[in-house]
C-alpha positions in Angstrom: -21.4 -58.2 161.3 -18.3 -59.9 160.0 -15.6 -58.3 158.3 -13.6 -56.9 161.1 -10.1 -57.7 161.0 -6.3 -56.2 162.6 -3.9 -56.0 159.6 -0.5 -56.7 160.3 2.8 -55.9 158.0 5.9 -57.3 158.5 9.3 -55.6 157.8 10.9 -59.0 156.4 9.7 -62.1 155.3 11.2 -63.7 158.2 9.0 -62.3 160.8 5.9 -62.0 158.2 7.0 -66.1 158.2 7.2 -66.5 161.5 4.0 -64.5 162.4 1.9 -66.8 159.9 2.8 -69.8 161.6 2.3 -68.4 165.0 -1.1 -67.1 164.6 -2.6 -70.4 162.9 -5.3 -69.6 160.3 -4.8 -65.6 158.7 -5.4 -64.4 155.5 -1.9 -63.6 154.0 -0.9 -60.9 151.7 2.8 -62.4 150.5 3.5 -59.3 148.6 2.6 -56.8 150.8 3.9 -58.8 153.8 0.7 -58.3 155.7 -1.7 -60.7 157.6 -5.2 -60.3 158.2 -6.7 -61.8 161.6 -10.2 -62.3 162.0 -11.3 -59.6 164.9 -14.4 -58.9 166.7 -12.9 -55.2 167.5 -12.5 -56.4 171.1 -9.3 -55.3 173.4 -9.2 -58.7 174.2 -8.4 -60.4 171.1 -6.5 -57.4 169.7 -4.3 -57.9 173.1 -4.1 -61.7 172.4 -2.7 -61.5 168.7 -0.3 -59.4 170.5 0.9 -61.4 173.6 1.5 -64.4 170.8 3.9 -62.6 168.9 5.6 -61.0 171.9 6.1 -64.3 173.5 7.7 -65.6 170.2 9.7 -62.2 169.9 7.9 -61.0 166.8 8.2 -57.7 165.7 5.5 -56.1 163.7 5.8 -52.6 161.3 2.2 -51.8 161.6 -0.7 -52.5 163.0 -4.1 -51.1 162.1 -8.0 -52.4 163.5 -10.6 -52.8 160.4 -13.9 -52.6 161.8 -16.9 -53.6 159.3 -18.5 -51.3 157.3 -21.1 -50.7 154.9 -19.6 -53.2 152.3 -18.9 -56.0 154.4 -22.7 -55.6 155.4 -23.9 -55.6 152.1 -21.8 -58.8 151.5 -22.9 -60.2 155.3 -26.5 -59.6 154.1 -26.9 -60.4 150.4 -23.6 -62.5 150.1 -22.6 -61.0 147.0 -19.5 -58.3 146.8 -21.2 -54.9 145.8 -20.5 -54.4 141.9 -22.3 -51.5 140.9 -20.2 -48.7 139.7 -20.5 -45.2 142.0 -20.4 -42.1 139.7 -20.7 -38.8 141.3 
């Protein structure tokens, strides 16, 4: 199921700048410093995202591993974000 992403934020928009060009085509969050890179929730590809920034010398605040859940396979499977209100 798609949806799985590592989020990283940046300290300053110099490394959050530097990160975004490094790492090709993320999803950026300008505000918020943060960049969000496609992940299958492998070691592999979480250790490659970090080997690129560590050759260029890029420091990161945080990191944190999204794996999919219910929502993004409701939107995988009916392509639609889920809009119904939840009321306890």
């Amino acid at each position: 199921v798609p949806g799985g992403h590592i989020r990283l934020q940046f300290a300053d928009t110099d490394r959050f700048d530097a990160a975004a060009r490094h790492l090709g085509n993320v999803a950026l969050d300008v505000e918020a410093l943060t960049l969000y890179i496609p992940s299958d929730g492998a070691i592999a590809s979480l250790r490659a995202v970090l080997d690129r920034l560590d050759h260029a010398s890029i420091d990161i605040a945080e990191l944190s591993i999204h794996t999919p859940d219910l929502d993004d396979v409701f939107l995988a499977l009916t392509g639609q974000p889920d809009t119904q209100e939840v009321r306890p």
